[in-house]
C-alpha positions in Angstrom: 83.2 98.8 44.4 86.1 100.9 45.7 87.4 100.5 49.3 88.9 104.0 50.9 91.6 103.0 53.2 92.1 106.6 55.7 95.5 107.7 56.2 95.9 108.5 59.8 97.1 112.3 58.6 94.0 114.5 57.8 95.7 116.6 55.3 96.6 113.6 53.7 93.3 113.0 51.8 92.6 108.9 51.4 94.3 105.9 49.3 91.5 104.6 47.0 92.2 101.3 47.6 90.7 99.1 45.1 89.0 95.5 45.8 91.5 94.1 43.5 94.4 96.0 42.2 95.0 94.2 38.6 98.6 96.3 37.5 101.6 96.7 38.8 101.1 100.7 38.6 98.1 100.6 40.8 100.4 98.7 43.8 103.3 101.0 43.3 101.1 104.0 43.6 99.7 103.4 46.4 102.8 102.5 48.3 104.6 105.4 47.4 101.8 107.9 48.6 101.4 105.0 51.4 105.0 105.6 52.3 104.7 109.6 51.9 102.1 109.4 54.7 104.3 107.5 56.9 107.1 110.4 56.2 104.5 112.8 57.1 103.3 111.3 60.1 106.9 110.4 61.6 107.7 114.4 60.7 104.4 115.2 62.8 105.3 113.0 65.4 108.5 114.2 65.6 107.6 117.8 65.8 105.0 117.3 68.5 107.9 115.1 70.6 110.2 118.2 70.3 107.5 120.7 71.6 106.5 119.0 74.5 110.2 118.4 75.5 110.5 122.3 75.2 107.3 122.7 77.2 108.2 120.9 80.2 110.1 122.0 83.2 112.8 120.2 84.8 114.3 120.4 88.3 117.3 122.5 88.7 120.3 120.3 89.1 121.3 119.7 92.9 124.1 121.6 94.7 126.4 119.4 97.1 126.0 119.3 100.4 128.5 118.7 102.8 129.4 115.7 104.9 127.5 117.1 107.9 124.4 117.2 105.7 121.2 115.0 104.0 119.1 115.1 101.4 115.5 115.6 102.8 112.3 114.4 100.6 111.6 117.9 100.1 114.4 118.4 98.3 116.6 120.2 100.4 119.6 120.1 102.3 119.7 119.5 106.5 122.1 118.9 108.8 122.6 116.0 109.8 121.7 114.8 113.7 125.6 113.5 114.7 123.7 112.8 118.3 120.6 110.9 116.9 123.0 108.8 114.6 125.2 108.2 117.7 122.3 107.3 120.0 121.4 104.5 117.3 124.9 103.0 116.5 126.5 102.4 120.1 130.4 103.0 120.2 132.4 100.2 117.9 134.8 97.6 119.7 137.8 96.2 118.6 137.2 92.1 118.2 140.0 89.6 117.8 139.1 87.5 114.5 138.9 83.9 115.0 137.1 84.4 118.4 133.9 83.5 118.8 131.2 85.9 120.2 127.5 86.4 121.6 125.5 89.3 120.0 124.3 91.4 123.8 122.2 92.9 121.4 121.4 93.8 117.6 124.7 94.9 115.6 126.9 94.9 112.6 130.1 93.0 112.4 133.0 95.2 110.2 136.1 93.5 109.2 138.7 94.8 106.5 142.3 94.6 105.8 144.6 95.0 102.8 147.2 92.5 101.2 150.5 93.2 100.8 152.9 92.4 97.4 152.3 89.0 96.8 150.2 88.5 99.4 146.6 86.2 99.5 144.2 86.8 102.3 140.4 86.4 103.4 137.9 86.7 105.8 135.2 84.6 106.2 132.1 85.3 108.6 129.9 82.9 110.1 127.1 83.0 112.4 124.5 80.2 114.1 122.2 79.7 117.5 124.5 77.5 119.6 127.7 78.1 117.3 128.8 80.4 114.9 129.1 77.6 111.8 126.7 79.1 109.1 128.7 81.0 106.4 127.4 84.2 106.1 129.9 86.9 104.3 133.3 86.3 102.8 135.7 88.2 100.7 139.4 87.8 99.6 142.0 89.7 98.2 145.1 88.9 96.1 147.9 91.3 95.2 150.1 91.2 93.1 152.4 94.4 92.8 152.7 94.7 89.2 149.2 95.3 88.9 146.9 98.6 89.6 145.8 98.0 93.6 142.6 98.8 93.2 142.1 96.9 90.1 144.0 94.0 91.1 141.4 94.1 94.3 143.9 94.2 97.2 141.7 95.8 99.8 138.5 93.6 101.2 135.9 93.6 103.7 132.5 92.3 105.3 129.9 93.7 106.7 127.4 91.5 108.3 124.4 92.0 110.3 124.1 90.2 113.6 120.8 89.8 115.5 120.5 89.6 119.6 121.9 86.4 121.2 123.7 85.2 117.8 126.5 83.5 117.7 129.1 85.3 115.5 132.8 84.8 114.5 135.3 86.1 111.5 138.0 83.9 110.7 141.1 85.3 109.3 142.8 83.1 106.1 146.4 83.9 104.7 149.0 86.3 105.8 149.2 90.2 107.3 146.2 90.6 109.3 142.9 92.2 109.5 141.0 94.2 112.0 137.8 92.9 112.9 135.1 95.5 114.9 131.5 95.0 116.6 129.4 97.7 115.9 125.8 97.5 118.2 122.8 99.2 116.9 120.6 100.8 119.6 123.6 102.7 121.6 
């Protein structure tokens, strides 16, 4: 009795596919019409990939905005509210690093600074309940003035969230100097 494998193309009629294939010439056969269906079906597959790529619709790409502006969810530009985003960052304050501070309420802690030719310096934050001794953001740079600044990373910075009634410092390590700034959230 013969077995009839299907060929997953319908034009492609069926492989007999005998119970046991005794020659050499029966194998061969049926994997060259077994690979001709394969052709077939990667050629069909590929054709119906390509139409529904040309079928579907894309977005249009997006224009730029300006700095004054957002990106809404509905996909569209607005201005942005300078007073709202005022009214929830309160004005920054120059810090002096080393110093340890009280969070009076909710804020980020901003410091940067840039090395000079062959310079090394860091900054290291820390915060705590009763005193600022938990390491919570460093960064260092090292410049050297035969190499690319920006490559050879001589600007750094932190940026550290600091919650209400924290203890917070950022220490300074090496030489120039950095500028260290308290920014409250909530105005």
């Amino acid at each position: 009795m013969e077995e009839v494998l299907m060929c997953p193309i319908e034009d492609s009629g069926s492989f007999p596919y005998p119970d046991e294939m005794t020659t050499f010439a029966q194998v061969r056969e049926y994997l060259v019409r077994l690979r001709e269906a394969i052709v077939t079906s990667n050629t069909q597959l590929s054709s119906n990939i390509e139409t529904r790529l040309a079928q579907q619709s894309y977005e249009s790409a997006i224009t730029a905005g300006s700095t004054a502006q957002y990106w809404r969810g509905d996909k569209s530009w607005q201005t942005l509210n300078q007073a709202a985003i005022a009214s929830f960052f309160g004005t920054r304050v120059a810090k002096t690093l080393s110093t340890e501070y009280t969070a009076v309420s909710a804020g980020l802690v901003v410091a940067y600074g840039s090395s000079n030719d062959g310079t090394y310096y860091g900054f290291m934050g820390y915060t705590g309940t009763s005193s600022a001794d938990t390491l919570r953001a460093q960064a260092s740079a090292d410049y050297d003035s035969d190499s690319d600044p920006v490559l050879a990373g001589r600007l750094a910075s932190i940026t550290m969230p600091v919650v209400n009634g924290e203890k917070w410092k950022v220490d300074y390590i090496g030489t120039g100097s950095g500028t260290l700034y308290w920014i409250p959230i909530g105005g």
